[in-house]
N, C-alpha and C positions, 0 to 999 in steps of 0.2 A: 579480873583474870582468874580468880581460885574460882568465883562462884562459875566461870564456864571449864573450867577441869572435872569442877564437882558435877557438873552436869554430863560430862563426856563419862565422866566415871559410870553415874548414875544409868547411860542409856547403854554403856557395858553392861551393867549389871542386870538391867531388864533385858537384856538379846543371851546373855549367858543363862537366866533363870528359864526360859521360854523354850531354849535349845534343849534345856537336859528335862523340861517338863513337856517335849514334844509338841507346843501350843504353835497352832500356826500364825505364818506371819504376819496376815491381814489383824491379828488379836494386839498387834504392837501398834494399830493407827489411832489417831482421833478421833476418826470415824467411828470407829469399833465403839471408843469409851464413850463416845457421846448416845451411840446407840442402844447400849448396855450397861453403861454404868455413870451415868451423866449426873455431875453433882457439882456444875456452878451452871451461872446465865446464860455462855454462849454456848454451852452442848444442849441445855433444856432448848434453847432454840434452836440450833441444828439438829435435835429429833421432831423440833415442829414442824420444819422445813421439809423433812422428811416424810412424815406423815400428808402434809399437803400435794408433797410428790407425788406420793402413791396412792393416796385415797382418795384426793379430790382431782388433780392435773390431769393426769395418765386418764381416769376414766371419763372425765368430760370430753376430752380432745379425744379419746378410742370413739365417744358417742357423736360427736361431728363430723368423726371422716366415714362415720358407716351412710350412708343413707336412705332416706324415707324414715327420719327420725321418728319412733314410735319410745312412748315412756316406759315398755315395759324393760324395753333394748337397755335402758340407763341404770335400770334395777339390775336385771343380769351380769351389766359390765361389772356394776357395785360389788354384786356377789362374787365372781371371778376374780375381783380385783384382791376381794379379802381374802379370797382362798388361797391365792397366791402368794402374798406379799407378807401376809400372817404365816401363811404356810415356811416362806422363806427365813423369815423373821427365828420363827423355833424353832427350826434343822440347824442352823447355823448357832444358834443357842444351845442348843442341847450340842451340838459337836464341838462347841467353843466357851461356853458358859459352864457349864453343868460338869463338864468331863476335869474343867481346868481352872476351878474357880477358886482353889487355895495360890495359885499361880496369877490368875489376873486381878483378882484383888489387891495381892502385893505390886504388880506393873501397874495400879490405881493409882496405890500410896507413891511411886515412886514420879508415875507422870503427873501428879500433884506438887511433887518436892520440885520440879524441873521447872516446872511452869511458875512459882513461886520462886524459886532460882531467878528468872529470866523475866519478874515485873522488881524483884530488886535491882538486878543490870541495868532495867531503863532505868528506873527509878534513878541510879548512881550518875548515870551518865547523864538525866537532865539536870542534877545537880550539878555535876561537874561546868556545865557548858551554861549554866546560872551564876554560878560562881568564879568571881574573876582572880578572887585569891586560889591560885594554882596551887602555893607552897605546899599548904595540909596534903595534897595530895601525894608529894614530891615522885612528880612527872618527869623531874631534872634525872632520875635514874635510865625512866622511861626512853629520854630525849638521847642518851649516852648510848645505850641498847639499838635504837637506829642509827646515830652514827658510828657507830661500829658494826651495823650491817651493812649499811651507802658503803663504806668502806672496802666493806669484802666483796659485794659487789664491783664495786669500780676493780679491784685488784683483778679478782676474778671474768672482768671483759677485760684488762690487761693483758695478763696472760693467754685468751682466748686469742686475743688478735696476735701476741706472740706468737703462739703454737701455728695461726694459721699460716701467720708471714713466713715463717720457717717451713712449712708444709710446702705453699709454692716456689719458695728460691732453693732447697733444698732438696725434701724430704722426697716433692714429687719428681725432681729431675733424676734422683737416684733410683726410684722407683721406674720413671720411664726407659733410665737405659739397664737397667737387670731385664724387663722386658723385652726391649729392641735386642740386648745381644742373643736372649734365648730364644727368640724367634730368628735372628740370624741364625744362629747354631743350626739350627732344624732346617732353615733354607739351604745353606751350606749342602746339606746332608742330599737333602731332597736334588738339590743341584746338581751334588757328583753322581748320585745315582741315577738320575735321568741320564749323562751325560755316558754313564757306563755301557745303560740298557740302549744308548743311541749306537754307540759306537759296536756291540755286540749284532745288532739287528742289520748294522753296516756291514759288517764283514759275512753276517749268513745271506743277504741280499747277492754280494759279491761273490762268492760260493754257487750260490743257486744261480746265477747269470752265466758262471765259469761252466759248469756242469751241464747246462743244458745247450751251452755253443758246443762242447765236448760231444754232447747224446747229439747234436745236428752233424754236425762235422763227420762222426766215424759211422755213424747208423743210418741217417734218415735218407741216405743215398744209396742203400741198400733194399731199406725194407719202405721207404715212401713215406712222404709226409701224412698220410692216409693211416698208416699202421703207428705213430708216432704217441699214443696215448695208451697210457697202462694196463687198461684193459685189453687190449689187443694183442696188446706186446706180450702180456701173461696168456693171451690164447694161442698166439703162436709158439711160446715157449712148450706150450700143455703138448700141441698138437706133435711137434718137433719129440718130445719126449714119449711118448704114446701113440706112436706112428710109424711107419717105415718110410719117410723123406727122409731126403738125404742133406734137400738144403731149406735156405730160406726161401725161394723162391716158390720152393715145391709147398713147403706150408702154408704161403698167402695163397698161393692158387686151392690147396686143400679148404684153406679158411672161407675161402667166396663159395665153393661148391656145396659146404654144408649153409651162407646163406641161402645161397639157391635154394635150395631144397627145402 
């Protein structure tokens, strides 16, 4: 347990040095150290691997898929390939090596302490699982620590299923009727006021039926179903008014004679 705090410490501490020395991120992999700063077995052999990637894989397999294989084709690739991959190799060196090397040195030293960290861990734990005297270890703290977790879990789906059972006998029916009444409220509302604009629209209906038996009844026996529209009725008034008639009669007969015309 301490040796993986020490470690959590430790990759603090290399992401906090990196930040304030602007190194970028790819500079915090194992790729990176194996590529640039490789100093045990398996990074020496993942830059070999590397190296056969780039210098030998890559240009065979570019010189198979070209065809009408010719030897000089394989030399070229050769050369391209170093221009390249070399080329790539020292931009990323020089913008990552060279600019920030008092900074990845020490992110060396420390993925060194981590990984040394993390072959005592196993190291501990095959011990552990070799050894069937538990006691030295005293695990009985360990074993107290989970069951006072089990514990807080089990409490804690306790109460979860509390909170929920209360939620639907309760919580939600009181939530549903605050809803159901404030949307009645609103219908209520919406209700009388349909009910008002109904009844308003009733009585101008009734008005306008009243009023136009009234215009048939005293008028239209007069001046004819023919002169019975507003337009007419304002040209007869016009004529009557700007005219020497004397009645209505004399106007409609005025009114056809300027149709005529």
């Amino acid at each position: 347990m301490e040796l993986r705090m020490t470690n959590r410490d430790l990759k603090s501490t290399v992401k906090s040095n990196f930040k304030k020395d602007s190194v970028p991120n790819i500079c915090n992999t194992k790729l990176f150290y194996a590529l640039y700063f490789p100093n045990r077995a398996g990074e020496f052999f993942k830059l070999l691997i590397a190296f056969v990637i780039c210098f030998i894989a890559i240009p065979i397999a570019t010189y198979f898929l070209i065809p009408d294989h010719k030897q000089w084709y394989l030399i070229a690739i050769y050369i391209i390939a170093v221009i390249i991959f070399c080329g790539l190799y020292v931009m990323v060196g020089n913008h990552t090596k060279v600019k920030h090397l008092k900074a990845l040195i020490e992110g060396r030293t420390i993925h060194n302490e981590i990984l040394s960290n993390k072959r005592k861990i196993q190291a501990r734990i095959k011990l552990i699982n070799r050894d069937k005297n538990e006691d030295i270890y005293k695990l009985d703290t360990f074993d107290d620590e989970i069951s006072h977790i089990k514990q807080d879990l089990t409490d804690i789906s306790i109460k979860k299923q509390e909170a929920l059972n209360t939620f639907e006998t309760v919580t939600k029916n009181i939530i549903s009727d605050e809803l159901t009444n404030n949307v009645k409220v609103r219908m209520d509302k919406l209700i009388e006021n349909h009910n008002l604009i109904k009844s308003q629209l009733d009585e101008v209906s009734v008005a306008r039926k009243t009023k136009n038996l009234y215009i048939i009844d005293n008028y239209e026996v007069y001046i004819g179903k023919e002169f019975m529209s507003v337009d007419k009725i304002d040209a007869l008034a016009n004529i009557m008014n700007h005219s020497t008639v004397t009645n209505i009669s004399e106007a409609i007969e005025e009114y056809r004679n300027k149709l005529d015309e």
